[in-house]
N, C-alpha and C positions, 0 to 999 in steps of 0.2 A: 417433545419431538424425539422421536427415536432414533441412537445414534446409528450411523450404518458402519458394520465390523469392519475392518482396515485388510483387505486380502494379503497378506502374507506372500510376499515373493520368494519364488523357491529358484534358487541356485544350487546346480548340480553338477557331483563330478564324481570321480572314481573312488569305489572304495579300495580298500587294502594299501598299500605303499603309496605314500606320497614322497613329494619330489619339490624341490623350489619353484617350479615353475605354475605348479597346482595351488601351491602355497601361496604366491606371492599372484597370480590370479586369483583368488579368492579373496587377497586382502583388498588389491585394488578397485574389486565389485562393494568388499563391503563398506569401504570407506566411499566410493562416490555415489551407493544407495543412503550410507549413515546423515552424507551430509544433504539429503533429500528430505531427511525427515524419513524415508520408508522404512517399513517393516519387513523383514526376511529372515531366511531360512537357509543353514546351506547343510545338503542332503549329497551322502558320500554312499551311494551304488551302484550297481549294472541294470539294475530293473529297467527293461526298455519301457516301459510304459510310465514311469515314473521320468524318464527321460525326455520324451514327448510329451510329457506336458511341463515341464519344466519354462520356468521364462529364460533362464543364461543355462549355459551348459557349455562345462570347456574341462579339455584334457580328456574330454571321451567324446564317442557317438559319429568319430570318423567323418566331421562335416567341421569346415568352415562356411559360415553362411552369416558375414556380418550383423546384416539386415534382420537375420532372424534369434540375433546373442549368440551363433553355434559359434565357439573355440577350440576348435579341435586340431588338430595338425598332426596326427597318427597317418591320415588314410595315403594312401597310393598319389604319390607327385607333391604330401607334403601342403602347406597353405602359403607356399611364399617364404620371402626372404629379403633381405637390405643388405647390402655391400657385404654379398656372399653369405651373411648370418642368416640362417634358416629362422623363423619362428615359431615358437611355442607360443601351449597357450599365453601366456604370462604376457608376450608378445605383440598376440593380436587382440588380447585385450585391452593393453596399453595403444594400441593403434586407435582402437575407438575410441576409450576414453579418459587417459591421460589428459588429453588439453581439458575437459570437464574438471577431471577431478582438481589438478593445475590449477585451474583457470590463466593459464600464460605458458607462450607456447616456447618461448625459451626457456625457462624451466623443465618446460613436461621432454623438450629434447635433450636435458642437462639429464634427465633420470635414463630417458630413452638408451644414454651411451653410459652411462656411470652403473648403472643397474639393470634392465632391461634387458641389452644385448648381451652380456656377460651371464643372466640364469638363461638367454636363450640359446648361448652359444654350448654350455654345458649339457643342459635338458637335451640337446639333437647332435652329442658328441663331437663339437668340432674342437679342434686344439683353438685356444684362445692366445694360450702362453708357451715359448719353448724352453723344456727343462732345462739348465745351466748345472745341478747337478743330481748325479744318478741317489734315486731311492728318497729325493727330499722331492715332494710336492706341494703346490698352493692349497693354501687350507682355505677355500672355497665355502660358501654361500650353503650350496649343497651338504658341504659338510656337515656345517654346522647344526642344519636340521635333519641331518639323517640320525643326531642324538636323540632326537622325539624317538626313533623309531625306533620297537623294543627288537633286542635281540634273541636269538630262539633259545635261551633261558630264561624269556622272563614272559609273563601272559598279562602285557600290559593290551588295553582297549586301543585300539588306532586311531578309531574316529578321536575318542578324550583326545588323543598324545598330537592328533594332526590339530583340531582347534586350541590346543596348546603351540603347536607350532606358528598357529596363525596369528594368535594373539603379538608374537615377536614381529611376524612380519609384517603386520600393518603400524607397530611400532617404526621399524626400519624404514620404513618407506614415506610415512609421515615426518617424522625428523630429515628424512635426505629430501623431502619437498620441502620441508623450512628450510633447512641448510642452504638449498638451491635457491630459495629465493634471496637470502640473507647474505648470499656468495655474491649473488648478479651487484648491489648495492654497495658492498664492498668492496666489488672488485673496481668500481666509478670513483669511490674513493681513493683507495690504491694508487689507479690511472692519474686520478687529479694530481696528484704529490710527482707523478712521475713528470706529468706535464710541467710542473711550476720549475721543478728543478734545472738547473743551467746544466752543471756535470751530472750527467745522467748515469756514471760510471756507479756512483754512490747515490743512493736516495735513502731518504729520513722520512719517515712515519711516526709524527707525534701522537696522534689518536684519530681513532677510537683504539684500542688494544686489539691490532688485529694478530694472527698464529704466521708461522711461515709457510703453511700449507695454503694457506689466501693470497699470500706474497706470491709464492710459486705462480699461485694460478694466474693469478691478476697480470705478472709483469712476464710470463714465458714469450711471449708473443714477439719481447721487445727485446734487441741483440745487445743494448747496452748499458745497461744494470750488472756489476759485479756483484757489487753488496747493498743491501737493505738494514739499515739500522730502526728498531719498532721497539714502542714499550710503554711503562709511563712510571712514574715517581722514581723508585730505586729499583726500575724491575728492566732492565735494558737490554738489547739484543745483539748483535749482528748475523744474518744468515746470509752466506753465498748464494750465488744463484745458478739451480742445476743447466746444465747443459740440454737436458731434455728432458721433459715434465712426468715422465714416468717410470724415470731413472735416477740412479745416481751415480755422481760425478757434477762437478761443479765446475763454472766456467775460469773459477779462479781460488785458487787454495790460501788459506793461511795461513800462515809460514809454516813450514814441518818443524822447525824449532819451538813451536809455543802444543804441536798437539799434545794433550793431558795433561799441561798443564794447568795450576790453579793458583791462587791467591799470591802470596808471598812469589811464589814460581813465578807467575805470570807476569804480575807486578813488575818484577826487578828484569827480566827479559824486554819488556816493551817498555816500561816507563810508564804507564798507566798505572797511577798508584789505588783504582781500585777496580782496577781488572778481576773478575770475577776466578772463568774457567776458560779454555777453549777445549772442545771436541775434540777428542784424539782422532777423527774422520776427515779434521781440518776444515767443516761446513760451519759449523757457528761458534761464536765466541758469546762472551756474559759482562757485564758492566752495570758497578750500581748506579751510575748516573748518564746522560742521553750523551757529554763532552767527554766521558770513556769511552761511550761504547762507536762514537763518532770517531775519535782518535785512534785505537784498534783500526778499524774498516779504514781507514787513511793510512795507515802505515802496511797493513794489509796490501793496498793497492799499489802501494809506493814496492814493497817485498820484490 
């Protein structure tokens, strides 16, 4: 029986300069074709005729048209927008098929805000963030792959340097959908420990070995958690709990007398005779064992 040839799906976008948004739509095509099983091609031109026949086509061609894969958002009025953020391609490709590639829609909204709106907010120049001081900027997304792009002393190939760029971002974007999913489960666990506990001012986390960036996420919600103690064998925590999730400043300091301090320091200051460190920032303290790092966070609170 003769096998019939596999057509080759061609995805298309702009040559010359790329940008994260071209980037990070192209990875998102290629990853919810890869896990099809299809075969494709991604073709970096202006050839209008190579563009019409093209099956996706985004970041050029001046057409959003869902229904037909166009991603564009150049022409005249733009393709839309969510709470003010304009869309790029990257965008409105994640519109269509984030929950695919996902498969769960809390997730594909966890990339939506965490990645997503932040290369869309860039890509179509709106301020995302405001500078706090002159001459130091966010080292962005953007930035990061404008190092693919050669500078005008060097004749490196664009198209090589962009599917070098792309290789990264289907990386990124792959790990922050497991991340996302592995966050949503963690953070039930989290919750459970917050629920069991009676004083909720302090909550203990024996395992699984969760970071304080899970903590943060898991328990910002909730106004009365000071401190979270997390760790396991001799490896023990305590983290304050920030005042607002994308800041710093914590709801409750620990003592200005213990920050930078360490061992012997620490020790003989609180009576924790195996008090590790505390953060000179005054957010977390260190304990080799879970009844240090509990005792800190109690005297802490008592402070």
């Amino acid at each position: 029986m003769k096998k019939i040839k596999k057509k080759s799906i061609k995805l298309v976008t702009h040559d010359g300069s790329f940008h994260a948004d071209d980037i990070f739509a192209a990875a998102a095509l290629s990853i919810m074709l890869s896990n099809k099983g299809e075969t494709f091609e991604i073709i970096r031109t202006r050839d209008q005729k190579i563009i019409n026949n093209a099956d996706y086509v985004f970041d050029l061609g001046r057409i959003y048209k869902e229904n037909l894969n166009r991603f564009d958002h150049h022409q005249t009025g733009g393709a839309g927008e969510r709470e003010g953020i304009p869309y790029s391609s990257f965008g409105l490709v994640w519109k269509k098929f984030g929950g695919e590639i996902t498969g769960n829609k809390k997730i594909t909204d966890i990339i939506e805000r965490k990645l997503v709106m932040p290369v869309d907010v860039n890509d179509n120049g709106v301020d995302l963030y405001k500078n706090n001081f002159p001459n130091i900027f966010p080292y962005t997304l953007q930035d990061v792959f404008a190092i693919f792009s050669p500078t005008a002393f060097e004749d490196l190939d664009k198209n090589k340097q962009f599917m070098e760029a792309l290789a990264w971002a289907k990386e990124i974007l792959q790990r922050e959908i497991k991340k996302a999913k592995d966050q949503i489960e963690i953070a039930k666990i989290i919750r459970n420990f917050f629920k069991k506990t009676k004083d909720k001012k302090l909550i203990i986390i024996d395992k699984p070995k969760v970071s304080r960036f899970e903590i943060w996420d898991a328990l910002q919600d909730f106004p009365e958690p000071l401190f979270v103690v997390y760790g396991d064998k001799e490896d023990w925590s305590i983290v304050a709990m920030r005042k607002e999730k994308n800041s710093f400043g914590s709801r409750k300091n620990f003592p200005i007398s213990w920050g930078g301090l360490s061992y012997k320091d620490l020790q003989k200051i609180t009576g924790v005779s195996n008090a590790v460190f505390c953060h000179r920032a005054l957010f977390m303290a260190v304990a080799k064992s879970k009844e240090g790092a509990v005792k800190l966070a109690q005297l802490a609170i008592e402070s």
